[in-house]
N, C-alpha and C positions, 0 to 999 in steps of 0.2 A: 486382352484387357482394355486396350483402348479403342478397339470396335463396343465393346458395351459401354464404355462409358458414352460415346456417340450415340449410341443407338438409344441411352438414355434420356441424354440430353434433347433430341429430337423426338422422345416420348413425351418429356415434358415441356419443350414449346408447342408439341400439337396439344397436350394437356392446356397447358395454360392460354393459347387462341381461342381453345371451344370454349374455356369457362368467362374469358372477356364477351366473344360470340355472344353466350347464353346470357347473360347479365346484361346485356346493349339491349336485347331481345325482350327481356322481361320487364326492363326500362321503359319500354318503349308501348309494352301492351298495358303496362299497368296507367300510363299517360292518357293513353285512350279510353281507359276504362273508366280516368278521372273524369275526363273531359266529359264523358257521359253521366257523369254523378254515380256510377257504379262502384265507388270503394266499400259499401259494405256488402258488395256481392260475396260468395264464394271463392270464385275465381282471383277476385281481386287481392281476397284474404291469403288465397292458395299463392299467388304469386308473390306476395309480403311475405311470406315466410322462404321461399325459395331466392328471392333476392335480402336475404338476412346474413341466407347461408354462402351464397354466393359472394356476397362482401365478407363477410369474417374468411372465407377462403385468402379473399385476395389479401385481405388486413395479413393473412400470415404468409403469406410469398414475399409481403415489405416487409414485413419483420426480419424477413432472414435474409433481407440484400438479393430477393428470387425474381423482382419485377421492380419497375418504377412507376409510381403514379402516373407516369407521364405516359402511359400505355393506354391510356383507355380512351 
């Protein structure tokens, strides 16, 4: 029992790096994409909806004491 809860637990810190990761990432292209006046590309639109979903993730890891702001 307490090998899964381990095995858990290190499921969901590699869960929750890759979705800080993905979110830094998409941060980051979407800035560029400003910077070139592209916010009503596609892509630009495609990433705004992917870092919507990616912040309401993390809004619910704080809601239940799963992360701190202070992670990112």
């Amino acid at each position: 029992m307490e090998k899964d809860n381990q095995k858990r637990l290190g499921a969901f810190e590699k869960m929750l790096e890759g979705i800080l990761v993905e979110y830094k990432d998409i941060l980051s292209r979407m800035e560029k994409l400003k910077a070139e006046g592209k916010v009503k590309s596609v892509t630009y639109q495609q990433l705004l909806v992917r870092k919507l979903m990616y912040t309401n993730m993390l809004a619910l890891y704080e809601l239940y004491d799963l992360r701190d702001k202070t992670e990112e």
